[in-house]
Backbone bond lengths (Angstrom), bond angles and torsions (degrees), N, CA, C in turn:
res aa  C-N    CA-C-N  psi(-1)  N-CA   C-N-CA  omega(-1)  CA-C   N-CA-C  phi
1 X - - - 1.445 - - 1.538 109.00 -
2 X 1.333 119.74 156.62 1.382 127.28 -138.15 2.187 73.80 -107.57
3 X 2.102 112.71 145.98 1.014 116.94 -171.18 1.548 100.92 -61.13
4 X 1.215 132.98 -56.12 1.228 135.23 -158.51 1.506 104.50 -69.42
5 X 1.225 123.59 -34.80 1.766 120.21 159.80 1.221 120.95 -33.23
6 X 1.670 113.20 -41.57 1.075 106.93 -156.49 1.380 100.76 -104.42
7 X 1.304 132.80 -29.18 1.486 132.00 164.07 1.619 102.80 -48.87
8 X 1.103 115.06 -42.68 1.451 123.07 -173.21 1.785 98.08 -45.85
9 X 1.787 113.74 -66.04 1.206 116.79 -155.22 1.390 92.78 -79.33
10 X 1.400 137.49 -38.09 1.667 116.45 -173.53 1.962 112.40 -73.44
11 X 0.942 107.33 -6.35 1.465 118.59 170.84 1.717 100.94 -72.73
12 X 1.479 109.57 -68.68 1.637 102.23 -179.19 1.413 94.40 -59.21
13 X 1.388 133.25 -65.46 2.076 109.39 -163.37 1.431 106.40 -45.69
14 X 1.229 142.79 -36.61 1.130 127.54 147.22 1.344 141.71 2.34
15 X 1.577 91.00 -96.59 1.379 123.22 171.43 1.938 103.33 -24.40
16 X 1.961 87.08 -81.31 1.441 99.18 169.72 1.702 131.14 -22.83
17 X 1.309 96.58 -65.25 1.392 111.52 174.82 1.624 117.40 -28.36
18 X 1.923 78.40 -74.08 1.728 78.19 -168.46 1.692 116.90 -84.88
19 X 1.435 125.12 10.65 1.957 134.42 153.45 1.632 86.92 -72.36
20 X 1.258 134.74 -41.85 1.457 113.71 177.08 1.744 122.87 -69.26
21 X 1.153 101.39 -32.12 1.597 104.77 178.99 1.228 106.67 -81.89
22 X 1.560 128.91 -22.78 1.390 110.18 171.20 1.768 110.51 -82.84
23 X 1.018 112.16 -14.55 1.611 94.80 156.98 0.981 141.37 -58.64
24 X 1.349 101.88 -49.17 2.136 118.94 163.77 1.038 105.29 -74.84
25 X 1.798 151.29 -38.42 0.912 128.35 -173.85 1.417 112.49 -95.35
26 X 1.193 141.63 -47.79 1.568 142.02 154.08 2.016 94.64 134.67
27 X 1.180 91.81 163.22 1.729 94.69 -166.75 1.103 128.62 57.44
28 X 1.324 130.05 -127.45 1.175 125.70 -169.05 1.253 95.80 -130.65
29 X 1.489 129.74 37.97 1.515 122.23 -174.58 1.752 99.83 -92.19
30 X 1.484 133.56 4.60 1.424 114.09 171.72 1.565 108.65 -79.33
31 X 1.614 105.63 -45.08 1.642 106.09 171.96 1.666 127.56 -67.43
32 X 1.028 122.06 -2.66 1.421 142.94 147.31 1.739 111.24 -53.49
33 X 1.348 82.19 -79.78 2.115 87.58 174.26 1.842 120.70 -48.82
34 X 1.478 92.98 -33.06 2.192 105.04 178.92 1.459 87.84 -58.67
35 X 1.410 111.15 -73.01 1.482 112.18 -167.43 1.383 130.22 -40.78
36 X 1.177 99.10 -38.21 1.496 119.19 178.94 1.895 108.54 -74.19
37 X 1.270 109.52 -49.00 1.788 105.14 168.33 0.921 103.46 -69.84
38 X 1.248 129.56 -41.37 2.000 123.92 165.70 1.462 107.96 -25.57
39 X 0.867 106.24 -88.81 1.834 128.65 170.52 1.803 111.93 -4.85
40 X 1.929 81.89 -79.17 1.582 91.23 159.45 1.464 121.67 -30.18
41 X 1.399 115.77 -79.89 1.616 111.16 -160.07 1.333 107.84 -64.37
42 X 1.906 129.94 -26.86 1.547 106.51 174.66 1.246 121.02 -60.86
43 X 1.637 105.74 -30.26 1.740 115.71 -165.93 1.608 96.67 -61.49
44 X 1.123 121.59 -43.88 1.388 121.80 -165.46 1.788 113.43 -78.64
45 X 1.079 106.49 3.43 1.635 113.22 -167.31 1.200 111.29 78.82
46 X 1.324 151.06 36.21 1.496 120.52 179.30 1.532 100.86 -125.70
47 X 1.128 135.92 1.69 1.215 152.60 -166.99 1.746 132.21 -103.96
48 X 1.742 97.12 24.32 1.104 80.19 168.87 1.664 141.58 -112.17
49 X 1.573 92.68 13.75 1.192 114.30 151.49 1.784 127.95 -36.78
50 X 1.656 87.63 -38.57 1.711 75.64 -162.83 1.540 92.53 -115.92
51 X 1.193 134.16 44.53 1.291 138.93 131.78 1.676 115.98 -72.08
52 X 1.600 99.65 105.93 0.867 104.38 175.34 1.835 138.17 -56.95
53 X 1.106 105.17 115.41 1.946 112.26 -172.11 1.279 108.63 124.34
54 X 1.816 100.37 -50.11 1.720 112.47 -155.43 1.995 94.44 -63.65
55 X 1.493 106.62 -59.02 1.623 107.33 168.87 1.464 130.81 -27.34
56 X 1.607 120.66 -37.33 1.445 128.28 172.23 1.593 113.17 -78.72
57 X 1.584 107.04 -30.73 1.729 103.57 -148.29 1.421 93.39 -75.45
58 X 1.428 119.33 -174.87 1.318 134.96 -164.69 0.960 130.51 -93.42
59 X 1.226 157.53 148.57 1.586 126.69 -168.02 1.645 116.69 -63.08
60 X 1.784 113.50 -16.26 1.649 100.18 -174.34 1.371 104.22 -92.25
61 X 1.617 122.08 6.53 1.539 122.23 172.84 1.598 100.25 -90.57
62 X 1.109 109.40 -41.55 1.598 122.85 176.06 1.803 102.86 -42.02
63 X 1.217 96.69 -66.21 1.655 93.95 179.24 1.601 131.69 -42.75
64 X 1.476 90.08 -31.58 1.549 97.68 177.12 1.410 114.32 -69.87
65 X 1.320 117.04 11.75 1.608 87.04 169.63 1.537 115.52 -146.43
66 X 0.912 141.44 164.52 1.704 131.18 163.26 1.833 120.75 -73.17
67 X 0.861 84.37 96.67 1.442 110.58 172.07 1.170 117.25 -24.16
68 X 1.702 110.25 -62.63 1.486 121.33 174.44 1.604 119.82 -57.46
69 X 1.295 94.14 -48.41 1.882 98.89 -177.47 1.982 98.16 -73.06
70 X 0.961 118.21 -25.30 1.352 118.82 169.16 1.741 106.52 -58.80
71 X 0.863 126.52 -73.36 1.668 138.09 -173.70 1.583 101.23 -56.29
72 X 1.491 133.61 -22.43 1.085 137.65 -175.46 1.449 111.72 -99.96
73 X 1.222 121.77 -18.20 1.401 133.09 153.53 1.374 124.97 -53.72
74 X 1.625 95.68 -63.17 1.612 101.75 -170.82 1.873 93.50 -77.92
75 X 0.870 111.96 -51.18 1.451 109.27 176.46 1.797 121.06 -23.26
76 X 1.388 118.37 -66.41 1.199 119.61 152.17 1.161 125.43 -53.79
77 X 1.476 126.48 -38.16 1.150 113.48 162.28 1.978 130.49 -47.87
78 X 1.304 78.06 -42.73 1.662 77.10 -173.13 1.704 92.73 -76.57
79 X 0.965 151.08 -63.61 1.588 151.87 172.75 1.821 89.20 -13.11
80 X 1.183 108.53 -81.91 1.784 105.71 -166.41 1.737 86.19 -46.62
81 X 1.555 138.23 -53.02 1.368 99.05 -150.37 1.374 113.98 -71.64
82 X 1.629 110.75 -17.57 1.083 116.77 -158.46 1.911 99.75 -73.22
83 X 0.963 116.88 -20.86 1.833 122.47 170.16 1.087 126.71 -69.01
84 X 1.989 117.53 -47.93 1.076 119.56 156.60 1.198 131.09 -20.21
85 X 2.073 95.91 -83.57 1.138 128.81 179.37 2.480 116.78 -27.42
86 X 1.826 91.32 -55.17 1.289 107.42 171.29 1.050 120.02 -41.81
87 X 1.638 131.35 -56.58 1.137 157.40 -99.16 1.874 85.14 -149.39
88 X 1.408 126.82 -19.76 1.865 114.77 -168.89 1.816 102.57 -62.65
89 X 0.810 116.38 -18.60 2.054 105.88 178.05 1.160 98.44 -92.47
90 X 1.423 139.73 14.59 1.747 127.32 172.26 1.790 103.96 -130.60
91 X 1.174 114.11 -23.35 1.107 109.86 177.20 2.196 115.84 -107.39
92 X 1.274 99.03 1.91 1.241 102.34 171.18 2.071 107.54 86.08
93 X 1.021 78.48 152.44 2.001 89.36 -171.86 1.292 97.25 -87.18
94 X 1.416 144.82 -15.55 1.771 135.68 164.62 1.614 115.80 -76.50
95 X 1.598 111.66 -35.64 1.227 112.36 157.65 0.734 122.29 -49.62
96 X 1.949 115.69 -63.15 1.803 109.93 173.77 1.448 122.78 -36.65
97 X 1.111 132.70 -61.12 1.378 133.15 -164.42 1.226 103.77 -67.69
98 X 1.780 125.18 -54.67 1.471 104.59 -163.78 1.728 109.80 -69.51
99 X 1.487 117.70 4.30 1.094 108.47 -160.47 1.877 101.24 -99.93
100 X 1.686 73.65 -23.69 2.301 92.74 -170.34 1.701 85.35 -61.74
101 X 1.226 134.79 -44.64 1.234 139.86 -125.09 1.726 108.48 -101.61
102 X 1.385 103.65 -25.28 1.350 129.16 163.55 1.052 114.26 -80.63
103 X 1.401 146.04 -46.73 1.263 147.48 143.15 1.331 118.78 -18.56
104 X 1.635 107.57 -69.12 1.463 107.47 175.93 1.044 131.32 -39.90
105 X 1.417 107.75 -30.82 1.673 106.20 -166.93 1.583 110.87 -116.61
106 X 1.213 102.99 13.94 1.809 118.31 151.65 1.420 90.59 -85.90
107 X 1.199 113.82 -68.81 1.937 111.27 -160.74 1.629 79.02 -36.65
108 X 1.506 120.06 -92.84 1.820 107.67 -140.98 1.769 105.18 -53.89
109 X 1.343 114.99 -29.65 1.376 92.70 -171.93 1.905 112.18 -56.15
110 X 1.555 109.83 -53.63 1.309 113.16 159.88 1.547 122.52 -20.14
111 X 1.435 114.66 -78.47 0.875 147.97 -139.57 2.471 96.94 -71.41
112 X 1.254 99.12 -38.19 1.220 126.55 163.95 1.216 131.82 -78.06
113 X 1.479 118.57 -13.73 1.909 138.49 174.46 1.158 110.16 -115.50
114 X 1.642 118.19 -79.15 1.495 142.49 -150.47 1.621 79.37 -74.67
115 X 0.934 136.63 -80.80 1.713 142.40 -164.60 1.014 122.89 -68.62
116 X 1.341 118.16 16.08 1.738 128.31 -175.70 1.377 110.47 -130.47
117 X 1.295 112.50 123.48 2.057 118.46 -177.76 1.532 106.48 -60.70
């Protein structure tokens, strides 16, 4: 099976997964837990498939960047979303966003400096 097939299908079991855990668990605590195994598999190296861009680009875009500080980026990243996300019925849904939204644009600023040769 072709690489991007298969990022393709563990992205939807995902998806699935955690619309199933927020049924049994209530709120938004299944996408809390994604984020959080997210986390897991970059920390561990196996995840860089599902960094989004880095999976398509080419190997001489690939070069441009550090890999490690890349996976350690999104890694924390997903950790903070995965708290938010836990935490959106105690801290309010305007917090969430201005806070998701501030994040984001540390991740690319990071993600474009700190993680780039």
């Amino acid at each position: 099976m072709e690489k991007t097939t298969k990022t393709f299908i563990y992205v939807l079991l995902g998806i699935i997964a955690a619309s199933l855990l927020n049924v049994f668990l209530g709120g938004m605590m299944g996408y809390a837990i994604a984020s959080l195994i997210l986390a897991i598999v970059l920390f561990i190296g196996k995840g860089d498939n599902l960094i989004s861009g880095y999976n398509t680009a080419s190997e001489e875009e690939k070069e441009q960047y550090y890999i490690k500080r890349l996976r350690l980026v999104m890694g924390i990243f997903c950790l903070l979303m995965a708290g938010l996300t836990a935490f959106i019925n105690t801290i309010g849904v305007g917090v969430f966003v201005i806070t998701m939204t501030l994040l984001v644009v540390l991740l690319i600023v990071l993600c474009n400096t700190w993680a780039k040769k």
